[in-house]
DRENMITI-575219 format. One record per residue (C-alpha): residue in one letter; z, x, y. Coordinates in steps of 0.25 Angstrom, whole numbers, plus 2048, in hexadecimal, padded with zeros to 3 digits. Example, Ala and Ser with C-alpha at 12.3 -4.5 7.8 and 13.67 -1.06 7.14 Angstrom:
REM residues 2
A81F8317EES81D8377FC
***
This chain:
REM residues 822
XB96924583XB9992A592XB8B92A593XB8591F58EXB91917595XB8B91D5A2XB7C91A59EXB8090D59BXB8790B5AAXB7A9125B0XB719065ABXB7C8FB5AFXB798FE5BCXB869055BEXB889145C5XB8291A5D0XB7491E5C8XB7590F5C3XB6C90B5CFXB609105C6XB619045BCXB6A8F95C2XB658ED5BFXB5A8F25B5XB588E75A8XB568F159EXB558E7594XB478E3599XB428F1597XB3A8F958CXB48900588XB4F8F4588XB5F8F258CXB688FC58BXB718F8581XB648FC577XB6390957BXB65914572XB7191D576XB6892A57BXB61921584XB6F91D58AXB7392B589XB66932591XB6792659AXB7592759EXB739375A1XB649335ABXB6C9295B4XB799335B5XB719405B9XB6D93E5C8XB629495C5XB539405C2XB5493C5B4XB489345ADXB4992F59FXB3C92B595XB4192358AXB3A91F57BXB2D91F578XB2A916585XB3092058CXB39915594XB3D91D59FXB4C91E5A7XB519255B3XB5B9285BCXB5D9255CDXB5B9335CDXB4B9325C9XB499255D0XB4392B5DDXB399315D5XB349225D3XB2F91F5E1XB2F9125E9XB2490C5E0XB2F9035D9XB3090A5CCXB3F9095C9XB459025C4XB398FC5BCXB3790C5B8XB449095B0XB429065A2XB329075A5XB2890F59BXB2591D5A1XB1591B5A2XB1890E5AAXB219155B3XB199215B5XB0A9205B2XB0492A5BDXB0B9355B6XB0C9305A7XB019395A2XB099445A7XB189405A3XB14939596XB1094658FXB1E94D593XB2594158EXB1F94257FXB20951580XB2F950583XB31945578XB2794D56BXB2D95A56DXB3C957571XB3B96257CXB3D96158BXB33964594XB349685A5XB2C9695B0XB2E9705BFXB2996A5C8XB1D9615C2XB1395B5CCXB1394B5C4XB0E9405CEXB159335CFXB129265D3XB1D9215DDXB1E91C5EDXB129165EBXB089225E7XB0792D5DCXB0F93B5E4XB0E9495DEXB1C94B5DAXB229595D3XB2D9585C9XB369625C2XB3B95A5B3XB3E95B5A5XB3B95059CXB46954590XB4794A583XB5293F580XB5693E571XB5C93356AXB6493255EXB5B936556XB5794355DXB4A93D560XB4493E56EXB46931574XB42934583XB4193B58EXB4A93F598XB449435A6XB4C94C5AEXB4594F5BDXB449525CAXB3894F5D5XB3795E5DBXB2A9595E2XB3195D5F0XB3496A5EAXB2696D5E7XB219685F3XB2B9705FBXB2797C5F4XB1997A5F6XB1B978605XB25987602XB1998C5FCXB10988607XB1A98D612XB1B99B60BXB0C99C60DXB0C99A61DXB199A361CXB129AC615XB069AD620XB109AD62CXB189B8627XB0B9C0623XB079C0630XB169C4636XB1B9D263AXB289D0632XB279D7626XB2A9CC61CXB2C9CA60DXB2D9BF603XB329C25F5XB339B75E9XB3D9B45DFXB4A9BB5DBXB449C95D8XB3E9C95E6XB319CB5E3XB299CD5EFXB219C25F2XB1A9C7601XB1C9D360AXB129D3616XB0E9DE61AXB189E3624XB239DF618XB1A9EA610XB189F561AXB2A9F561BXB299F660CXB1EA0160BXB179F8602XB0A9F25FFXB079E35F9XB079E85EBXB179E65EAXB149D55EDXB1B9D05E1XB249DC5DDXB339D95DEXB379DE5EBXB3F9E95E2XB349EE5DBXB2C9EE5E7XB359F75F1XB3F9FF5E5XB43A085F2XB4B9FB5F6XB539FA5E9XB5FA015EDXB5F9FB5FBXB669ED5FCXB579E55FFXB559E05F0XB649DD5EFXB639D55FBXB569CE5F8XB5B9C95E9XB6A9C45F1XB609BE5FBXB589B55EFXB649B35E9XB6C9AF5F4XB639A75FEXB6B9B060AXB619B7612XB649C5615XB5F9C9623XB609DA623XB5F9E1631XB5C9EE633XB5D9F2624XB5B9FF61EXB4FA00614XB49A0C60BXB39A08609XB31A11603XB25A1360EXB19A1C607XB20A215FEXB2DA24604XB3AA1E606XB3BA1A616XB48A1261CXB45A07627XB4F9FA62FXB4C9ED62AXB509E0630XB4B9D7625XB4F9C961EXB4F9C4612XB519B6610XB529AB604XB439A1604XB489945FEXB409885F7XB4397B5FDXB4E9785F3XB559855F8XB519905EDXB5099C5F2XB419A35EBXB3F9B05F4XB429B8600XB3C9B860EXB3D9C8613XB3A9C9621XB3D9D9626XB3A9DF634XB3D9F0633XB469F463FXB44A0363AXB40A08648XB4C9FD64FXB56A03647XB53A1164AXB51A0E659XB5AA0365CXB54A0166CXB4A9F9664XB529EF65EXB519E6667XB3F9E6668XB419E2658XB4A9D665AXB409D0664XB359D365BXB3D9CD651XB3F9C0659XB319C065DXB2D9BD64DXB369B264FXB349AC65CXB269AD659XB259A564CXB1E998649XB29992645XB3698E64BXB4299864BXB51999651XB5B9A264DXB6999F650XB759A9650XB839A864BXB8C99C647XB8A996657XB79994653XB7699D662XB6899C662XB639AA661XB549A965DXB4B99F65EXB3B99E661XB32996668XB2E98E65EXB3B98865BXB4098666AXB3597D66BXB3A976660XB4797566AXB43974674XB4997F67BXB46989682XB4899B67FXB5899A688XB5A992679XB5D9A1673XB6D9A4674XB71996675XB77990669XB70987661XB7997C662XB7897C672XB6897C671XB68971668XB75968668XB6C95B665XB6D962656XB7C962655XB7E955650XB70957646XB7696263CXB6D96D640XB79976645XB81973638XB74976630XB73985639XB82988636XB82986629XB7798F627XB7F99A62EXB8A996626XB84998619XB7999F61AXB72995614XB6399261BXB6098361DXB5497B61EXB5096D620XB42965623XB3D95C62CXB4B95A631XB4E95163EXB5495864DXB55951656XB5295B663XB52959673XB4595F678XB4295A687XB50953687XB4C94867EXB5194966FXB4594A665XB46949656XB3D95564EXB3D95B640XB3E96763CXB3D96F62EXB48977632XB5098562BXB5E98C62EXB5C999628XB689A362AXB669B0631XB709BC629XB749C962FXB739D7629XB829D4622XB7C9C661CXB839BF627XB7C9B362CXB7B9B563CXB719AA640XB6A99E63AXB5A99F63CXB53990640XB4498E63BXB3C98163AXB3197963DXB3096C646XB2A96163BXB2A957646XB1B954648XB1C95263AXB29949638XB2393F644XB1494063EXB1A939631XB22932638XB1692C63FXB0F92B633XB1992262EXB1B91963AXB0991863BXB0B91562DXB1590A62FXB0D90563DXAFF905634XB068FC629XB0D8F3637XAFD8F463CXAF78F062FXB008E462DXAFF8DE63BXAEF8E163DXAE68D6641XADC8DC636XADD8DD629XAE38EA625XAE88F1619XAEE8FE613XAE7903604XAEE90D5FFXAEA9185F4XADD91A5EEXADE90D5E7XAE09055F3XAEF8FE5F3XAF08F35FDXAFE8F8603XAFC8EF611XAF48E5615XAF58DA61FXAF38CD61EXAE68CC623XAE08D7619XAE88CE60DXADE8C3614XAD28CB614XAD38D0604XAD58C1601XAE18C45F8XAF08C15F9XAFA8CF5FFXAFF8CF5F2XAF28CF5E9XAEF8DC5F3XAFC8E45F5XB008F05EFXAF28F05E6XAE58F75E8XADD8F05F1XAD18EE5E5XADC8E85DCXAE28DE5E6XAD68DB5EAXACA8DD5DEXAC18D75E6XABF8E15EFXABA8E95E4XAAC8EE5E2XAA88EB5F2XAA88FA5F7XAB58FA5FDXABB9035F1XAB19105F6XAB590D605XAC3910602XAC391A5F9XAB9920604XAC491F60FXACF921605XAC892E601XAC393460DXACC92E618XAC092A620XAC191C627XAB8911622XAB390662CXAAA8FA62BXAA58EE62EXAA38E162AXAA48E761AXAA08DB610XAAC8D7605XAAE8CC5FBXABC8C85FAXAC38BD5F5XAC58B15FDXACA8A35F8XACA8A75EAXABC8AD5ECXAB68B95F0XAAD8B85FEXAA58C2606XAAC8C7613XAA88D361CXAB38DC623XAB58E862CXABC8F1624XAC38FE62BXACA90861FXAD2912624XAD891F61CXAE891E61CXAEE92A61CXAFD932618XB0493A622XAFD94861BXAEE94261DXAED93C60DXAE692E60CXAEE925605XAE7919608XADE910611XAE190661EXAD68FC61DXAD48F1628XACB8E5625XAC68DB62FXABF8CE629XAB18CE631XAAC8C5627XAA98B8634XAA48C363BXA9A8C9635XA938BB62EXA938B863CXA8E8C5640XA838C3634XA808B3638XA7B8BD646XA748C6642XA6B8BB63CXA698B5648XA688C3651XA5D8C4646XA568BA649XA578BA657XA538CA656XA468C6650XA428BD659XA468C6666XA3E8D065EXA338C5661XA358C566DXA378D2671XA298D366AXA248CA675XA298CF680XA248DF67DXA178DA67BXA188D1689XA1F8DE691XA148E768AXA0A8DC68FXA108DD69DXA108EC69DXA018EB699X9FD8E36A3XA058E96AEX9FE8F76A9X9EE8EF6AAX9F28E86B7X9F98F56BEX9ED8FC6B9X9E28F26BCX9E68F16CAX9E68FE6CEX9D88FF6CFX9D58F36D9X9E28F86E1X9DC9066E1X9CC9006E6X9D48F86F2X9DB9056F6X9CE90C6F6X9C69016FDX9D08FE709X9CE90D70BX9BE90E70AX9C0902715X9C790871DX9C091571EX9B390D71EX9B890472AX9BB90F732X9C390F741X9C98FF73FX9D28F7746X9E18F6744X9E18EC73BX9D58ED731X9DD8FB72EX9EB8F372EX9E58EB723X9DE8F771DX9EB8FF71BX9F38F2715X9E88F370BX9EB901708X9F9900707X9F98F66FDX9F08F96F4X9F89076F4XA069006F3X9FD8F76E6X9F89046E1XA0890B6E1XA0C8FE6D9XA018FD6CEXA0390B6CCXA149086CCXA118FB6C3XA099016B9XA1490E6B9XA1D9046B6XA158FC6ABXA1490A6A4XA2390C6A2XA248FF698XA1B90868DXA2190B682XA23918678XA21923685XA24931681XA33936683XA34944686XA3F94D689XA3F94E698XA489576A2XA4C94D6AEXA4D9586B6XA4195E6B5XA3B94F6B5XA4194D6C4XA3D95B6C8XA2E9576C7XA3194A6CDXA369536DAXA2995B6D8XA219516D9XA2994A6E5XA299576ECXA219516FAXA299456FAXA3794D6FBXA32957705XA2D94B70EXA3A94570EXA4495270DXA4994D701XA539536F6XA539506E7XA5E9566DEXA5F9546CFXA6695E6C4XA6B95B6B5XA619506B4XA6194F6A4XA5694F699XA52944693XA4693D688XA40935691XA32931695XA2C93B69FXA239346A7XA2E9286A9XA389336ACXA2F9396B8XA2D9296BCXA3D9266BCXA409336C3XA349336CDXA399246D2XA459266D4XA439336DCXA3792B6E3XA409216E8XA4B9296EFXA4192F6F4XA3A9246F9XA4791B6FDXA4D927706XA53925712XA4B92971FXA54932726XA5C93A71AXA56943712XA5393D703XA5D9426F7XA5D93F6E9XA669456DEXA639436CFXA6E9456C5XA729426B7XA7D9416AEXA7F93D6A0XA8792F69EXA9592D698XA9492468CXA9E91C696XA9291B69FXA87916695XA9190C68FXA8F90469EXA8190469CXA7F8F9691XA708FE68DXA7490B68BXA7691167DXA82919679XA7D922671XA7592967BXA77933686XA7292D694XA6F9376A2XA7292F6AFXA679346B8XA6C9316C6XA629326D3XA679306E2XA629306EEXA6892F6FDXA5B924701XA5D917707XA639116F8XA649026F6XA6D8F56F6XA758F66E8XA718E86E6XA658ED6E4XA668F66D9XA628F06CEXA548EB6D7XA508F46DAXA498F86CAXA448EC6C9XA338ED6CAXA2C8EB6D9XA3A8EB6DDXA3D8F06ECXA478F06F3XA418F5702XA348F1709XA258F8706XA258FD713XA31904712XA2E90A704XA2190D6FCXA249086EEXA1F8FC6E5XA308FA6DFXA2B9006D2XA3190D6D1XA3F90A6CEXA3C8FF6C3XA3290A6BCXA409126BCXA489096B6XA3C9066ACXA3C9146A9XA4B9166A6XA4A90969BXA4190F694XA4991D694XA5491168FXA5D91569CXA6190D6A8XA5F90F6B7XA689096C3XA6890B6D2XA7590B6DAXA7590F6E8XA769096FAXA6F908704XA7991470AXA7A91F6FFXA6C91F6F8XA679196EBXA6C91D6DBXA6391E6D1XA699206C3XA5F91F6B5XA679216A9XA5F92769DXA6392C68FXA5F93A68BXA56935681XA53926681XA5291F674XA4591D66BXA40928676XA3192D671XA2F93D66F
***
């Protein structure tokens, strides 16, 4: 009656485990109150919420289910207890009923208890299903009448356990590989008979062995060692958990064939799980054979010795004696501190002495103390580095050092700094809490889906207004439930395409019918989904941020009408004016080349008259030369205006053209002119280019014409042509330029008589000049045939320059123009 007086005082709340069913109306349950159930109910209940082990309890043929405060973590934060109380099992557990269910009639048909180590069984809890591991026996509960009445559930949750030794497992391999590579002979042996799990193959050479002893115990491998103390000591070592460090120890191995002695300094220490079994040995040997024999070098093995570890990847500091006097540590570890090399001899406690009041002294002497190692993870110190105190975490050991007589002498300090690590999650949680802060006060509509069904887990108040549906229609459901009609619009295959891949969808003005006053109606938006990722890289949902563009892009559409309309009838008009320009250009062409001919006749008649007049006075031959001079000045500007007429035709041949071969020809043909004046051209780099030949020959031949021709009388005439490529930068100032394409800024300049800056833009223009007819030959052509020229390359050309320093020409021209003809 003990018990069942304790059962009952359990479920009326009283006790310390009666936390787990204070307040609970058991009446209202499938079981009903207690005062109906039979006595082994009471009984087997009593006993689950007494045991502080995890205790879970299956009851009738509902299989009602109980359990202690012990197994209540094992529910999660997803608000299963108390309502688990008293609930059927399927309810409770559905994700893993297909599994459980199958134990639980097998337990209750045969009468026999069944267990499991460590059994991988998924769970739903904290929101999402996690692998978890469990080691559990489900045993039968009889009643009265020796009949199987239900099933008691006695657990733990080992998944730390199994993770842990995964993570062992995992380490022992990149151990494995460090130690392979290593000089220290080195040995791992398994399991109480030490059965030798790994020798490399310096370990082998000591032993006179090959790899065919992997797997033999390490008595049946070296039978020469089984009167030597080695075995003894290995077995006390496994049995123990004390490491044994042997120095310069006396061993008979049996080298090809024959029984040789030779000094080891060796170790042999316990390798523990994470729950501190010990399940083999780690054997680390260096022979001093040749030191003991000659002692003078002795001293050339210890620094070899210290080399191994100053030169190890990891950190490591050896401290001597009860007073922690630092007599070994490596660079690795010093950085950690923060020191510098003087910190070898000191004690710890004086390199340190921000740790005294942060237990890691009392941690090092109790090592000593026992001779027990300790070991923590991703543990707080709080260091001075730079004079300023830092927080870091380390995974951290204390692993005591023994002497030849089993002494412990020293405490060795290995760890790894997890700080990059500790402060990235850290991050993670704070971007975490700031995205949620972001979401909530954006002034967009933005939201968090999470899982591959889309849970709404935040949204703001402007996405609750976009969807059309109230915060608690929508929260904590999948978006398509809350919202069904979303459905069947295309937005299910964009999200599980982000959700799936991770890449970032993005567009806009999307059309979507969602429900507004009671009805649905058609709205367009600019949608961006963004793939929301774990701190190990997993997806575990989507951020989506939505903007209502719905105004915008009717009003965009009412446009685009009227752009329509108004294209077709500039298309018209365009229509017009080509055949008016091509008119124009026609006529110039006929007019330019119709008068040629009468131009030419009165050129050649004032000469027949005036050789036909013979000796004349001063002013017949006045007006004679008049004659002559205009009708060659007409003949120059026919010729210019029907030049210029011809660079309006379309579709001329775009070749690929080397500028500077181009200019070259140019100089060529100029070659009397420069000589006459003394002139110097320079050009290099010039680039190559699609352009059109003989317009490129045009362009060029002006340009050099003109600072020819506009020099200054008493200084020798100099032009320099260069090119550069433009900077996107640089095209971005020109608005007619395109982006996409790459542009040469072909510059030339001269050292001639220039002009007023006012007068750049002037000075392109058709017929235009800016000096007298008797100061220079010209009809004010040339410069506007340039400019024609580079338009049709679909380039630009501009002029900067005084009346002091010259004139500057620059033609901008792409490398290969658009639409160009081959």
């Amino acid at each position: 009656m003990d018990n069942l007086g304790k059962g009952y005082h359990f479920l009326n709340g009283g006790g310390e485990m009666g936390e787990l069913t204070r307040g609970y109306d058991w009446s209202k349950s499938i079981i009903g109150p207690p005062e109906n159930w039979p006595q082994c109910l009471h009984i087997t209940v009593s006993l689950l919420l007494s045991s502080k082990f995890p205790m879970f309890l299956w009851w009738g043929e509902d299989l009602i289910q109980f359990y202690n405060d012990a197994y209540r973590p094992s529910l999660g934060n997803d608000g299963k207890h108390p309502l688990a109380l008293g609930q059927k099992g399927n309810d409770c557990w559905p994700e893993i009923w297909d599994v459980i269910h199958p134990l639980i009639d097998q337990v209750r048909s045969t009468g026999e208890a069944i267990w499991f180590e460590d059994q991988l069984v998924p769970i739903f809890r904290n929101g999402k299903i996690e692998d978890v591991y469990w080691t559990f026996s489900y045993s039968p509960v009889r009643d009265e009448t020796d009949n199987v009445a239900g099933v008691l559930v006695v657990c733990t949750e080992t998944t730390g356990k199994v993770l842990a030794m995964q993570r062992l497992e995992e380490s022992e391999r990149r151990y494995r590989i460090l130690i392979e590579e290593g000089t220290t002979a080195t040995a791992l042996y398994i399991g109480p008979d030490i059965r030798i799990e790994y020798a490399n193959d310096t370990m082998l050479r000591y032993w006179g062995k090959d790899s065919s002893i992997i797997g033999m115990t390490f008595r049946q491998a070296l039978p020469e060692l089984e009167r030597q103390p080695f075995p003894t000591l290995l077995e006390a070592v496994f049995a123990t958990g004390t490491a044994y460090v042997g120095k310069e120890e006396k061993a008979y191995l049996e080298i090809n064939g024959k029984l040789q002695p030779g000094y080891y300094n060796y170790t042999y220490k316990a390798l523990r799980k994470d729950d501190g079994t010990i399940y083999g040995i780690y054997h680390a040997a260096i022979e001093v054979t040749e030191q003991v024999i000659a002692r003078e070098k002795a001293e050339e093995s210890e620094q070899q010795l210290r080399e191994v570890v100053e030169n190890a990847p990891f950190p490591i500091a050896v401290y001597t004696g009860r007073e922690m006097r630092v007599s070994l540590a490596n660079q690795s570890i010093m950085d950690i501190w923060g020191k510098g090399n003087d910190v070898v001899g000191k004690l710890f406690t004086d390199v340190l002495p921000e740790l005294g009041n942060q237990e890691v002294f009392d941690q090092i002497l109790q090592v000593y103390t026992t001779g027990q190692s300790f070991h923590t993870r991703s543990h707080r110190l709080d260091l001075i580095v730079n004079g300023k105190v830092q927080p870091y975490w380390f995974n951290y050991s204390f692993t005591p050092l023994f002497d030849s007589a089993g002494n412990v002498y020293g405490v060795m300090n290995t760890g790894v700094d997890n700080t990059d690590l500790i402060l990235a999650k850290l991050k993670v949680e704070e971007n975490e809490k700031n995205i949620r802060n972001t979401i909530l006060k954006a002034p967009v509509a933005m939201c968090i889906l999470r899982g591959p069904e889309y849970v709404v887990e935040i949204a703001n108040e402007r996405m609750i207004e976009v969807w059309g549906r109230t915060s608690e229609e929508l929260m904590n459901k999948p978006i398509f439930e809350g919202l069904p009609e979303a459905r069947d619009q295309g937005f299910e295959q964009l999200l599980h395409g982000v959700y799936t891949t991770g890449n970032t969808f993005s567009a806009q003005g999307i059309p979507i019918n969602l429900p507004r006053s009671g009805k649905l109606a058609p709205l367009f938006v600019n949608v961006v989904y963004e793939a929301f990722r774990e701190v190990e890289g997993t997806i575990s949902g989507i951020i989506a941020v939505v903007i209502d563009v719905t105004d915008q892009v009717l009003a965009r559409q009412k446009i685009e009408e009227v752009v329509a309309e108004r294209t077709k009838e500039l298309a018209e008009v365009n229509s017009t004016l080509k055949r008016s320009n091509e008119e124009l250009a026609q006529f110039a062409y006929i007019a330019s080349h119709d008068l040629q001919e009468p131009v030419r006749k009165v050129s050649t008649f004032a000469q027949m008259l005036e050789q036909s007049l013979g000796e004349m006075d001063e002013r017949p031959r006045k007006y004679l030369d008049k004659i002559s001079t205009a009708a060659s000045r007409m003949g120059i500007l026919i010729r210019d205006v029907l030049a210029y007429s011809q660079l309006s035709k379309e579709r001329e041949i775009y070749k690929h053209l080397d500028l500077q071969q181009t200019v070259q020809s140019i100089i060529d043909d100029f070659e009397l002119l420069i000589e006459q004046k003394q002139a110097t051209i320079e050009f290099n780099g010039l680039p190559q280019i699609k352009a059109i030949p003989l317009q490129m020959s045009q362009l060029f031949g002006n340009l050099i014409s003109n600072s020819l021709k506009f020099s200054r009388a008493d200084v020798k005439p100099h032009v320099n042509i260069k090119a550069r490529i433009l900077s996107p930068e640089e095209i971005s100032t020109h608005g007619t330029l395109s982006a996409e394409t790459t542009y040469y800024d072909i510059e030339i300049r001269d050292n001639g008589i220039g002009f007023k800056q006012e007068h750049a833009d002037q000075i392109f223009n058709i017929f235009q000049r800016l000096h007298g007819k008797s100061e220079y030959a010209g009809t004010g052509i040339g410069l506007a045939m340039c400019k024609k020229i580079a338009q049709n390359h679909h380039g630009i050309i501009y002029a900067t320059g005084s009346s002091e320093e010259g004139a500057v020409i620059n033609v901008i021209l792409p490398e290969a123009p658009p639409y160009a003809l081959s």
